[in-house]
C-alpha positions in Angstrom: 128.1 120.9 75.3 126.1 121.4 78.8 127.0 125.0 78.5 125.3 125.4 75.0 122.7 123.3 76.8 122.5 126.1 79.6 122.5 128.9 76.9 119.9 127.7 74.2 117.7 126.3 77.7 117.5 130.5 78.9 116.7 131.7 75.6 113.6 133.9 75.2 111.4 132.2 73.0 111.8 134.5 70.1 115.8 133.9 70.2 114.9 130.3 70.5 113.4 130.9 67.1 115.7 133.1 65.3 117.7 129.7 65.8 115.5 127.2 64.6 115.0 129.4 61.6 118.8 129.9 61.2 119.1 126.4 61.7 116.7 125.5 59.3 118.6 127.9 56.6 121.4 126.2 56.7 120.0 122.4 56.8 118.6 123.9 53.2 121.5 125.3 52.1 123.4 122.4 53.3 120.9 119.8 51.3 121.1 122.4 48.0 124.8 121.9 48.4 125.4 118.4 48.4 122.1 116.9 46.1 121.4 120.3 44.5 123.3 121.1 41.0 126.9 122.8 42.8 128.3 119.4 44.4 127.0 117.7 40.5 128.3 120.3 38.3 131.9 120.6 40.6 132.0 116.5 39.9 130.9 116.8 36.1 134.0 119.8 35.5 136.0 117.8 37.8 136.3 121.0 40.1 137.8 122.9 37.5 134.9 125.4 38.5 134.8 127.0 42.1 131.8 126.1 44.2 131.2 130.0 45.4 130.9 130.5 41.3 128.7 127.7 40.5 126.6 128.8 43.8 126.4 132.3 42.4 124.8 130.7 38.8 122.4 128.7 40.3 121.8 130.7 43.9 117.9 131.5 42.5 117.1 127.8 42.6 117.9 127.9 46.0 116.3 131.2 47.2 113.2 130.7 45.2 112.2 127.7 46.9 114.0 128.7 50.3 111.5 131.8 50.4 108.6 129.0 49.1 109.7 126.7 52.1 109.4 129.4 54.8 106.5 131.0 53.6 104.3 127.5 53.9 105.9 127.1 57.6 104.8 130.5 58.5 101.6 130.4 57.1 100.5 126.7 58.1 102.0 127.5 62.0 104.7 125.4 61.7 106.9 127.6 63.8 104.4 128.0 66.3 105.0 124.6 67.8 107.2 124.0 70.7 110.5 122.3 69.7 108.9 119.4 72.6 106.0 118.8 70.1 107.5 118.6 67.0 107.0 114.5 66.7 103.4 115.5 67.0 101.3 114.3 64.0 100.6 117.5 62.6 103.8 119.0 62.7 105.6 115.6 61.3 102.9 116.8 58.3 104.0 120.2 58.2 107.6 119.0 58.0 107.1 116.8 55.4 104.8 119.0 52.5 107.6 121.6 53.3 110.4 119.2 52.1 108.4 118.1 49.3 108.1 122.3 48.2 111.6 122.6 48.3 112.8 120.0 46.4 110.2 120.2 43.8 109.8 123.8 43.5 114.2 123.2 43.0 113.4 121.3 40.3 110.8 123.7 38.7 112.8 126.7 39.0 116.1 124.5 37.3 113.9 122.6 34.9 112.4 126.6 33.3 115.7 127.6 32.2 115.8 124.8 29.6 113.8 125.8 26.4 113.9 121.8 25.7 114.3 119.2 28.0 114.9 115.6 27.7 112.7 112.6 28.4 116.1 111.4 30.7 117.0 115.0 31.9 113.6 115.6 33.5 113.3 112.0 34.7 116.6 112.8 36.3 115.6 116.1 37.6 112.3 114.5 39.1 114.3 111.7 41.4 117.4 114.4 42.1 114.0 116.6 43.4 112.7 113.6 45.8 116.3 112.8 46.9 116.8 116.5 47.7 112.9 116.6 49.4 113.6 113.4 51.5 117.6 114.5 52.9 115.9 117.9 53.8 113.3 115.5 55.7 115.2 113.7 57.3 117.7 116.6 58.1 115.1 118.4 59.8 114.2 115.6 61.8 117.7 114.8 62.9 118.2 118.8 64.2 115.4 118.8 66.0 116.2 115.6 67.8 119.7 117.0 68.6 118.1 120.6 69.8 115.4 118.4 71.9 118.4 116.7 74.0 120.2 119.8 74.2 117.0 121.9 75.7 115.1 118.9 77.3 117.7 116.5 78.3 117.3 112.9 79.0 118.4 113.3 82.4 116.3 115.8 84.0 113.3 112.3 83.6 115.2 111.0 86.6 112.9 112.0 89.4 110.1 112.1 86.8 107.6 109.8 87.6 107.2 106.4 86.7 104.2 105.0 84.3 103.7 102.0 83.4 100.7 102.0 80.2 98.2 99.3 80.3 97.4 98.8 76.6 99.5 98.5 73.8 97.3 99.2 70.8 97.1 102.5 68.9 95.5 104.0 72.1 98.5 103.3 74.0 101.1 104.0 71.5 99.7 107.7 71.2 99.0 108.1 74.6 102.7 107.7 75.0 103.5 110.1 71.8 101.8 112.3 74.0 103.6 111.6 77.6 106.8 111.6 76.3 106.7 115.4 76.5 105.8 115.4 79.4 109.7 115.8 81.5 107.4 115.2 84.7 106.5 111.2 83.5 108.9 108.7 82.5 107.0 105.5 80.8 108.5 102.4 81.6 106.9 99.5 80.3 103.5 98.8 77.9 101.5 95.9 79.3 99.8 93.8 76.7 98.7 90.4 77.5 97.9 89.8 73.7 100.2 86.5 72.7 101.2 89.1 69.1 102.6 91.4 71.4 104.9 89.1 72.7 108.9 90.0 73.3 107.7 93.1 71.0 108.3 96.7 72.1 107.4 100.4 70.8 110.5 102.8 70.6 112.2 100.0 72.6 110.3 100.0 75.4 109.4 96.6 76.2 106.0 95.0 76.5 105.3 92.9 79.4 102.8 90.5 79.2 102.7 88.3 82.4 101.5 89.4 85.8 104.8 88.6 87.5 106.1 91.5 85.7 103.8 94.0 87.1 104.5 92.5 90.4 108.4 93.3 89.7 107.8 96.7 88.1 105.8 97.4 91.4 109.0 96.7 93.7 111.1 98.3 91.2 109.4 101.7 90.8 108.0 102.6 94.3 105.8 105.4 93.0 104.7 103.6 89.7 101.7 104.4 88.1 99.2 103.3 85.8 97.3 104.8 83.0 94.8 102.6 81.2 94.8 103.0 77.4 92.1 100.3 76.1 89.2 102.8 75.6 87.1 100.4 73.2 86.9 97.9 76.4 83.4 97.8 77.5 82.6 98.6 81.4 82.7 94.9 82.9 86.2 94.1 81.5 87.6 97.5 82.7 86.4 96.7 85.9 87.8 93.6 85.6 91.6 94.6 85.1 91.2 97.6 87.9 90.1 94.6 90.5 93.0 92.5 89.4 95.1 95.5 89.5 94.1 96.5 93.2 96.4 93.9 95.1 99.6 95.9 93.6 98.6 98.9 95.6 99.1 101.6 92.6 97.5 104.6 91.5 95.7 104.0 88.6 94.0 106.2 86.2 92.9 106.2 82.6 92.1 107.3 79.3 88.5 108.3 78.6 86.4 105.8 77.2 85.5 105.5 73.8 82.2 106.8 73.9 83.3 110.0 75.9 85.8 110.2 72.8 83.3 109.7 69.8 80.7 112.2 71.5 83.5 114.7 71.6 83.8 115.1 75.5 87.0 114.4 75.8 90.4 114.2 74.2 92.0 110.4 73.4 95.0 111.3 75.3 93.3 112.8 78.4 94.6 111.0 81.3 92.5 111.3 84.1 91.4 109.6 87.6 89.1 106.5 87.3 85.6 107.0 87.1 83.3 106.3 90.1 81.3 103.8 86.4 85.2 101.7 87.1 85.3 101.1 90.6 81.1 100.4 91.5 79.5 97.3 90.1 76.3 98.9 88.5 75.5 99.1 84.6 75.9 102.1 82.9 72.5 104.2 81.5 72.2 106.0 78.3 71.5 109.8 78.5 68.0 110.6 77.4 67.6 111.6 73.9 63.9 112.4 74.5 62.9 115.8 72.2 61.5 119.1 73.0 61.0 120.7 70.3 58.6 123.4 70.3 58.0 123.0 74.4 58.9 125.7 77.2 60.1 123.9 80.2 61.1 125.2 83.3 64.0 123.6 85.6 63.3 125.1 89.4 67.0 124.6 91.7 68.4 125.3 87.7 72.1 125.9 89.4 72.1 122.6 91.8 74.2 119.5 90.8 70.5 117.5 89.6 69.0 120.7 88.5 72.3 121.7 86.0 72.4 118.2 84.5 68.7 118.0 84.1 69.1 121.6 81.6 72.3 120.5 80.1 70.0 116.8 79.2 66.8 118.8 78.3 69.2 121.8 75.9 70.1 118.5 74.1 66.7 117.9 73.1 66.6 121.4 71.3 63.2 123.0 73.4 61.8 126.2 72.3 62.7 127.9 76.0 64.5 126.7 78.7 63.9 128.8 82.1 66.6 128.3 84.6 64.8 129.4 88.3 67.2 129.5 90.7 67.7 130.9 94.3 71.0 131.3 94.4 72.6 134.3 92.3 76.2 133.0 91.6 74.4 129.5 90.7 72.3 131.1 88.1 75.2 132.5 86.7 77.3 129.6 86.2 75.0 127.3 84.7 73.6 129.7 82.2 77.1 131.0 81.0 77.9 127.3 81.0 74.2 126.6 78.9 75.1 129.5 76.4 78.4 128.4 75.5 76.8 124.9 75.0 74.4 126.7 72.5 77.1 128.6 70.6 79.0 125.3 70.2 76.6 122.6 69.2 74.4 126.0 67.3 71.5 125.1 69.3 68.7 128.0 68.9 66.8 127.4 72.1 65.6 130.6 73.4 67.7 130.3 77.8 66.5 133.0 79.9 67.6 132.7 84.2 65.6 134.3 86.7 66.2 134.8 90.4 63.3 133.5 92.5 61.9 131.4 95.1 59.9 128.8 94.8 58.0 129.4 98.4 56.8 132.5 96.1 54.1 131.4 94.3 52.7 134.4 93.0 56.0 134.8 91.4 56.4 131.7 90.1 52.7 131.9 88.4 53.9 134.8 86.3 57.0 133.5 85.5 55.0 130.2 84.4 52.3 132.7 82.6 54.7 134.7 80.9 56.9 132.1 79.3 54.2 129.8 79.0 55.8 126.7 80.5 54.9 123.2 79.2 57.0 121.2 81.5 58.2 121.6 84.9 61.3 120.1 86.8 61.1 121.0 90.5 64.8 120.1 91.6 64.8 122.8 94.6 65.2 121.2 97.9 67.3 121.3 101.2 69.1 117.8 101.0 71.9 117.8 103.1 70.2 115.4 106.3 72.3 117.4 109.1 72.1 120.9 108.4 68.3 120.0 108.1 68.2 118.0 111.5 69.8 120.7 113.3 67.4 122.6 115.7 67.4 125.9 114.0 66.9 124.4 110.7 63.9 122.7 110.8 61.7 125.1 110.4 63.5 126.5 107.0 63.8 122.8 106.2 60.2 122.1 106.3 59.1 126.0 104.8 61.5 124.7 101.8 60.6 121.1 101.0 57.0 120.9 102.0 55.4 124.9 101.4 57.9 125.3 98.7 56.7 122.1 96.8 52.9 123.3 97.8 53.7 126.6 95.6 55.4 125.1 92.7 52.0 123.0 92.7 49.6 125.4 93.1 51.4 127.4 90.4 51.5 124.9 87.9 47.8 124.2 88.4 47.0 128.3 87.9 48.9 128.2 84.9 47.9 124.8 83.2 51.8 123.5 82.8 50.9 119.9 81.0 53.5 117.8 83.7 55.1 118.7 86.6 58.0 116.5 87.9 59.2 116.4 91.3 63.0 115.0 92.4 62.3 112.9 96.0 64.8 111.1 97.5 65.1 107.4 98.7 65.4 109.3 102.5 61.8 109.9 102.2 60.7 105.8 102.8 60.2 105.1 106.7 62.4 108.4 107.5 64.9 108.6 110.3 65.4 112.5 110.1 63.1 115.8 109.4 64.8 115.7 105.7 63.6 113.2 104.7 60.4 113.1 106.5 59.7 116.5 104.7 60.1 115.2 101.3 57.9 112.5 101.8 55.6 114.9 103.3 56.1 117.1 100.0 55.5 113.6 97.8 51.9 113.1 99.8 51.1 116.8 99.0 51.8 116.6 95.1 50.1 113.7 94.9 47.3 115.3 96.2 47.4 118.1 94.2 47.3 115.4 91.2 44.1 114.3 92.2 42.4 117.3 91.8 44.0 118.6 89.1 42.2 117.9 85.4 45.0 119.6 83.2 48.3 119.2 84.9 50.1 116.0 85.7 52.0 115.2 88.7 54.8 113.0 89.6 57.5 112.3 91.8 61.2 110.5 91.2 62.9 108.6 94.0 66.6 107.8 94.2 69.4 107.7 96.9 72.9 109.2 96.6 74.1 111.3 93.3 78.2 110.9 92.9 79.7 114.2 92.5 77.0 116.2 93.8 77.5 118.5 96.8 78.2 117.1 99.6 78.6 113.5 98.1 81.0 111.1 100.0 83.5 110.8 97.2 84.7 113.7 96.1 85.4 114.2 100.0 87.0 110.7 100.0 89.6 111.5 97.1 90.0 114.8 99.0 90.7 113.2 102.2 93.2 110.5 100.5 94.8 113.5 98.0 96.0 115.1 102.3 97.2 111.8 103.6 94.0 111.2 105.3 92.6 110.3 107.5 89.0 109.1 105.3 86.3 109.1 107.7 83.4 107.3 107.6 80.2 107.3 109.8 80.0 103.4 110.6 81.8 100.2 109.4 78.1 98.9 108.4 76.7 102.0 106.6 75.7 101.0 103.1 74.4 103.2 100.3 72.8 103.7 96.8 75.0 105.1 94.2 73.9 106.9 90.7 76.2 109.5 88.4 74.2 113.0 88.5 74.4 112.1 84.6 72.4 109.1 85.2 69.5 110.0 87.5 68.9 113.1 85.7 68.7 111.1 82.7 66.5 108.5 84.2 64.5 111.4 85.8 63.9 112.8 82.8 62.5 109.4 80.8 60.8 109.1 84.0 58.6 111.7 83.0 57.6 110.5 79.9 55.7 108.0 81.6 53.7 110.1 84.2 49.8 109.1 84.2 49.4 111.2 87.4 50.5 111.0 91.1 53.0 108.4 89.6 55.7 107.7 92.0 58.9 106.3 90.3 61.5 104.9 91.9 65.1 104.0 89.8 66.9 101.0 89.9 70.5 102.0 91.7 71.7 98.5 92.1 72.8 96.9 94.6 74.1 98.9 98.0 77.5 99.8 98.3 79.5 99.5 101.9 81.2 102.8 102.2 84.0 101.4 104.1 84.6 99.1 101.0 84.1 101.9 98.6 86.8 104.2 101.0 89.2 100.9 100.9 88.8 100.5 97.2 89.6 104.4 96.3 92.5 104.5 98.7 94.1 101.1 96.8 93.9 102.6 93.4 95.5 106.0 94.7 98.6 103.7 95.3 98.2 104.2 99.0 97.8 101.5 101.9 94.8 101.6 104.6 95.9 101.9 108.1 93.9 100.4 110.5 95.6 100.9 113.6 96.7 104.4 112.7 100.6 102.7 113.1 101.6 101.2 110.1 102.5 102.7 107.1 99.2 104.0 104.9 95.9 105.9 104.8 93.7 105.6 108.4 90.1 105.0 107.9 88.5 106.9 111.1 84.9 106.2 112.2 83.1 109.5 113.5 79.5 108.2 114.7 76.2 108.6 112.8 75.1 111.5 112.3 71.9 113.0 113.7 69.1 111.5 111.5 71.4 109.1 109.2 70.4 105.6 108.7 72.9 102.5 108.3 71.1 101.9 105.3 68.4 103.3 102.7 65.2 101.9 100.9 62.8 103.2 97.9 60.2 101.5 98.6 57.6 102.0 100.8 55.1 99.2 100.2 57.3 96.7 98.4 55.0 96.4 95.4 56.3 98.3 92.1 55.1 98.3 88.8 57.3 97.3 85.6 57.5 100.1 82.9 58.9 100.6 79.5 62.3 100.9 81.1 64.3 98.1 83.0 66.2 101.1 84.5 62.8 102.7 86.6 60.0 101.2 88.4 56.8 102.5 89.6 55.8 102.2 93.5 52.4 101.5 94.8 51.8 103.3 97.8 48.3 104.9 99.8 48.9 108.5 101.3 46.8 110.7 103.5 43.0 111.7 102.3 42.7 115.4 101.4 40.6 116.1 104.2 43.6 115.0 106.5 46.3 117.1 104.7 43.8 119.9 104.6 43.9 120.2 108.1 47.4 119.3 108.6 48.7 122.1 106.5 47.6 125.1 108.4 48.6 123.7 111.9 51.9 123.2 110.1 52.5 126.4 108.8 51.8 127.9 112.2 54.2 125.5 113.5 56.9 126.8 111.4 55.9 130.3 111.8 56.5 129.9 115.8 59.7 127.7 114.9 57.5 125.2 117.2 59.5 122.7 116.6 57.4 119.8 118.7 54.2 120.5 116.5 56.1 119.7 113.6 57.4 116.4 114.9 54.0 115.8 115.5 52.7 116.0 112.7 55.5 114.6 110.9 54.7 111.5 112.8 51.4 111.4 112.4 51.2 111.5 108.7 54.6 110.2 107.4 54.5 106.5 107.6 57.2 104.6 109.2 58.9 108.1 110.5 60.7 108.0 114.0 63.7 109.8 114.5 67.1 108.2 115.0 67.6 110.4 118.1 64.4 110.3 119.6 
């Protein structure tokens, strides 16, 4: 047997099916045989007639709907499955409408050579043609379950590794229809705390229900995992059972949710890692379905983590023209490839054009603007990152970027009458600690200037602290760190931070805008602060790992490295403390003074000289002396 095994296993996959198909022939002929007319016609001459005679009368109601049979499996891809697959709805399907051709198309072909039939002899014929569909079912079934254990064997699931599915509904039964394939995973156990469910099982594998039994199936199965299959759950009980699951020190992961499911973004049985939404206590926000139909709108930084989801958002609201500006070359190329495959999916006609620019060009952008004649502006193009900024050969690019590059998207949008501009700011901009985030709140002072003396265009900014996901964010590098054995490091014990998906604050960003009056500054509602050094804990818990604190015992070491130059222990958005309610619980507006125009109209050329002589202590200066609250961490 293991060397058939062996044989079949190192087949090419054409000889593999030359003998399904073989296989399948003689199943059929096999069936024909015994519930077909030569086992009933040997019985009614009592076998005073050969069989290879009565075979050779009645062989064309077996090749007629043997070449029936095959031709529906070839043409509906039935042959195309893997052999792994074949319990797979569809080819269960497949299986069965064949059976159902060959035994009734048997009965057609031996019904027509009968110029009068019976009421009783075609009632007969009729249930001999369902017995005959039903053994070839079941026939099928039964060699394909013998070929799986000869060419995927039971025991190669050994060293597979163990899963243990949280979630014994329909979502958990075909989530393990679908791992069951998989020779890498071996489930073993449901979890169901539902009192139906109890002493039950699903193809007998049993259904705990009590938290004991996890605690034993953790000691049992060292590397156990597991997979969350309760999409319909709403956020706070998810988060609920990955707490509670936390003190067992496994890796858990999950099934999308069921919104992800119903808007088509992912598949029902697509395990993958837990969502930031499942480990941070925040609510959830809705993705804008604001329209813009019949606008142009322009999206400056188009290729930047805020800047692609802020196109991706706006495509959905169907504009007229969407122009992706964008610095970077291989940027611009990825989100408009990824934008036109959107399109082509979802057959959305928007006209996407990408251009190369920079936005410290503002003769540039005005023709751009001109030409396409924009309606609404996004200006997502910034320097971010607080330490490349803060280092000494930076600044000056820093400040030429966020505070002269803002000043030319401005001035541009003014030339060219755009109806709203809306500027991305960051929550590093209130009393900053670095030159980052001293020159975005420099940038904020200027468009709100700009606002006041502009009669056609509208201003505003949006204010928010850190994006998950984007580049540079803590997390991904945390579940990098964990996925190498560590160690995670972290800046401080006592550093706290805003969280918000890039999903999120693009969406808020966008409703944001909606509400602009003029020199609006919005700030959005990120909850509560997170402690990193929780949030590093929490991730390395649900990999299935331990945290090592003294870098001895067995587990993941959680290394402080020092603040860096410019970085605070902890953020704010507001500046004056007084905000302003507005249409949506999610985003607030701040009330705050900034600098008369005479005073930025003299700050600005000393400034730009500043940066043209990289004099770096004239910046500082002025920094200081117009950017409330700023001081320098390192000063």
């Amino acid at each position: 047997m293991k060397n058939i095994a062996f044989i079949l296993r190192n087949l090419s996959r054409n000889k593999k099916l030359a003998v399904i198909i073989s296989a399948d022939f003689c199943t059929a002929f096999l069936c024909w045989i015994v519930f077909g007319p030569p086992l009933t016609f040997l019985i009614a001459t009592n076998f005073s007639i050969t069989l290879n005679e009565i075979i050779y009368e009645n062989i064309l109601s077996f090749l007629i709907p043997l070449l029936l049979l095959f031709l529906y499996f070839i043409a509906s891809g039935f042959y195309r499955s893997l052999m792994k697959f074949f319990d797979s709805k569809d080819s269960i399907f497949r299986a069965l409408i064949g059976s159902f051709i060959f035994g009734f198309s048997w009965g057609f072909v031996y019904l027509f050579q009968y110029d009068v039939i019976r009421t009783d002899f075609l009632t007969t014929v009729l249930l001999q043609s369902l017995l005959l569909s039903s053994v070839f079912y079941a026939f099928l079934q039964i060699s394909r379950d013998i070929a799986r254990l000869l060419i995927y064997p039971l025991t190669e699931r050994l060293d597979a590794r163990p899963v243990l599915i949280y979630g014994a509904g329909s979502a958990g039964n075909e989530l393990y229809q679908s791992l069951r394939q998989n020779v890498k995973i071996r489930v073993v156990g449901f979890f169901d705390n539902s009192f139906k469910l109890k002493g039950a099982s699903i193809n007998n594998i049993k259904i705990y229900g009590k938290e004991k039994n996890l605690r034993k199936l953790t000691k049992k199965h060292r590397d156990l995992e597991i997979y969350l299959a309760i999409p319909s759950l709403d956020i706070s009980e998810r988060r609920k059972i990955i707490r509670s699951l936390e003190k067992y020190k496994v890796a858990v992961r999950s099934m999308p949710a069921l919104h992800e499911v119903i808007a088509d973004e992912k598949k029902m049985a697509e395990i993958q890692d837990l969502s930031i939404d499942d480990i941070l206590p925040r609510s959830r926000v809705r993705k804008s379905n604001i329209s813009f139909v019949g606008s142009s709108v322009l999206i400056t930084g188009a290729g930047g983590s805020i800047g692609s989801e802020i196109v991706r958002q706006i495509l959905a609201g169907k504009p007229k023209k969407i122009v992706l500006y964008e610095f970077s070359e291989i940027n611009l190329y990825s989100i408009e490839s990824e934008i036109n495959a959107i399109k082509q999916t979802k057959n959305i006609s928007s006209e996407v054009i990408g251009i190369l620019g920079d936005i410290k060009d503002s003769k540039r952008l005005s023709d751009i603007l001109n030409s396409h004649d924009i309606d609404y502006l996004y200006h997502a193009a910034a320097y971010k990152h607080v330490p490349i900024v803060e280092y000494y050969e930076n600044i000056s690019e820093g400040i030429k970027n966020n505070i002269f590059g803002t000043k030319a998207v401005c001035e541009a949008a003014i030339k060219c009458n755009v109806k709203k501009v809306v500027v991305i700011s960051t929550d590093k901009a209130v009393r900053p600690t670095n030159i980052m985030g001293a020159s975005k709140r420099f940038a904020e002072m200027l468009v709100q200037s700009f606002d006041k003396n502009s009669e056609e265009t509208k201003f505003c900014m949006v204010r928010f602290g850190n994006v998950i996901n984007s580049s540079g964010s803590v997390i991904p590098l945390f579940r990098k760190q964990i996925s190498e054995g560590g160690p995670v490091t972290i800046t401080h014990k006592n550093v706290t931070r805003f969280f918000m998906t890039i999903a999120e604050a693009s969406s808020l960003v966008i409703q944001a805008g909606e509400y602009a009056e003029g020199g609006d500054v919005f700030i959005l509602d990120m909850g509560e602060q997170v402690k990193i050094l929780d949030l590093a804990e929490r991730l390395i818990y649900l990999s299935g790992r331990n945290v090592s604190y003294d870098n001895d015992s067995e587990g993941i070491e959680i290394k402080e490295v020092g603040l860096r130059p410019g970085e605070k222990l902890y953020e704010e958005l507001l500046i004056s403390g007084k905000e302003l309610s507005t249409p949506n619980n999610k985003i607030f507006k701040s009330i705050e003074n900034f600098p008369t125009q005479e005073a930025l109209n003299k700050a600005i050329p000393i400034l730009l000289e500043a940066v043209k002589d990289n004099d770096i202590k004239t910046i500082k200066n002025i920094l200081n002396e117009h950017v409330e609250g700023f001081k320098e961490i390192n000063d």
